[in-house]
Structures are given as C-alpha cells and as structure tokens.
N, C-alpha and C positions, 0 to 999 in steps of 0.2 A: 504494500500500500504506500503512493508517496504521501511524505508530509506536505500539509497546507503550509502555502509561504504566508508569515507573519506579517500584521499589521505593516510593519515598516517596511518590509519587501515589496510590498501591495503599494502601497505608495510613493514607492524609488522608481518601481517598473510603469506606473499611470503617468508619474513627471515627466519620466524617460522618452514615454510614448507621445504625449501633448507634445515636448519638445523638438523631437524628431518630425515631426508634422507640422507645427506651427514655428518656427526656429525662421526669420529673415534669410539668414545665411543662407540655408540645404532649400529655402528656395530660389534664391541667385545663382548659387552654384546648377539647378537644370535648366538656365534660361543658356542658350546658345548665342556664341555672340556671331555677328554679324559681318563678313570677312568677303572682299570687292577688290580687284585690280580698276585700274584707267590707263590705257594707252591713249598719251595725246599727241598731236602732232603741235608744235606749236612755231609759226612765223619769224623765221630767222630773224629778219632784220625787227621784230618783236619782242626776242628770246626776253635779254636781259629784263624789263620790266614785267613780264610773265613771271619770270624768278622773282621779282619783287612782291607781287600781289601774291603769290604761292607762297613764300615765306609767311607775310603777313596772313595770311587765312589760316594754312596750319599752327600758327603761333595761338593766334587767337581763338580757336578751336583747343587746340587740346591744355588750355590756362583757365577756358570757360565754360566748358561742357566737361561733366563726368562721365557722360556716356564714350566720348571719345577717347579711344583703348588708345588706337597707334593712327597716325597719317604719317608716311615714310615716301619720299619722294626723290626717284634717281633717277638719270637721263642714264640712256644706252651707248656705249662706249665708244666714240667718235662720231656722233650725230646724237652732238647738244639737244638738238632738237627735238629730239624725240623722249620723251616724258612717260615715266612709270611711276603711278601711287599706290601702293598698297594701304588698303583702309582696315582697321578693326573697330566696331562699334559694341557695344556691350551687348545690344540685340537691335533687333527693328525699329522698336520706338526711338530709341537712340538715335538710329540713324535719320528717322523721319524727323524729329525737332530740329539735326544738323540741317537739314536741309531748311529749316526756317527760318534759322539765326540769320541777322542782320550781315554779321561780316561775311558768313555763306554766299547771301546773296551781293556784297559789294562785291566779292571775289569773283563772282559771273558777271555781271555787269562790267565789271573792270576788263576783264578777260576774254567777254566774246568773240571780237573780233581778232584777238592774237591766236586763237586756237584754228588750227587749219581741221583738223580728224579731234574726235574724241572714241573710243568707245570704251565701252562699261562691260565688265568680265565679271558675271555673279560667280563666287566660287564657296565652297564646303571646307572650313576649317578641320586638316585632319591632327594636325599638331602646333602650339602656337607656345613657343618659347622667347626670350628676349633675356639681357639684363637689364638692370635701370643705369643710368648714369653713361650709356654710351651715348655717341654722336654719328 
C-alpha cells in the first residue's frame, strides 16, 4: 500500500504545479522569436548616406524597442553595395510594432529612393547563438 503524501507534500506539489503553468518566464520561453534576412541592393552613388540612415534606425531600434533581439547589417565582399540584415525579433508582435515606430518609418522614407532591389527572406530559426559585447 503507498503512503498518503502529507499535508506539506500536498502543498509543495499544488505550488509547484500553479507555478509551472502560471510562471511569466516558461511562458516567454514557448513564444518563438521571429528570424528574417533582407537582401538590398542599394544606389552607388547613394551608398554612403544609406549607411547613415541604416546606422541611425538600427541604433534606435535596438536602444528603444525590447522586442528587438538583433538587426546585424553586412554588405557582400567587394560590392558595397549590396546589403544583408539579419533580423531577430522576440516574436511577431515585436516585429509588427517595429514596423510602426516612428524612426522605422523615417528610415523608409529616408531611404526609398537609394534602395535599387529589396527583398525579404522569411526564415525558421534553427539555432540562434551570439555573445554580448561584440561588434
């Protein structure tokens, strides 16, 4: 026959159990974040002020939004010009408000016409590692 778990058992394992279910964290932790490439092509005699407005949006992006994980921005090895962002958003909503903020949109607006191609590459984050404090 097993023994009845005692009063204080019975109520280590009910805490346990609310906590595991209601706990902020172990609900962040199953939200998926939200992972985008951009190939751009951007107007040579453009480039350098494109870099400036790109500077300024990711800056202000990832200083003013929590949702924004990573914006990492490298051009391809001997053609400046051509532009890759890797995005990480903390999930969808995230990503949707970035697209509302104010400096989001100066960054378009600013930028429309330097960009020659844009396109957008939905991708599935399979592993997403980093240190802090690089450049």
């Amino acid at each position: 026959m097993l023994a009845r778990p005692s009063s204080l058992a019975r109520t280590f394992i009910l805490a346990v159990c609310i906590w595991a279910t209601c706990n902020p964290v172990s609900s962040k932790a199953m939200k998926k974040p939200l992972t985008r490439m951009a190939e751009l092509e951007i107007d040579p005699t453009q480039l350098e002020s494109y870099i400036g407005a790109l500077k300024e949006e990711i800056a202000e992006s990832i200083r003013l939004e929590a949702g924004v994980l990573t914006l990492y921005a490298v051009s391809v090895k001997g053609k400046s010009n051509q532009i890759r962002i890797f995005e990480t958003y903390a999930d969808q909503a995230a990503y949707e408000a970035h697209l509302q903020t104010s400096h989001f949109k100066k960054y378009k607006r600013e930028t429309e016409r330097m960009i020659k191609s844009l396109k957008l590459i939905e991708t599935d984050p399979i592993l997403l590692g980093g240190k802090t404090g690089q450049n």
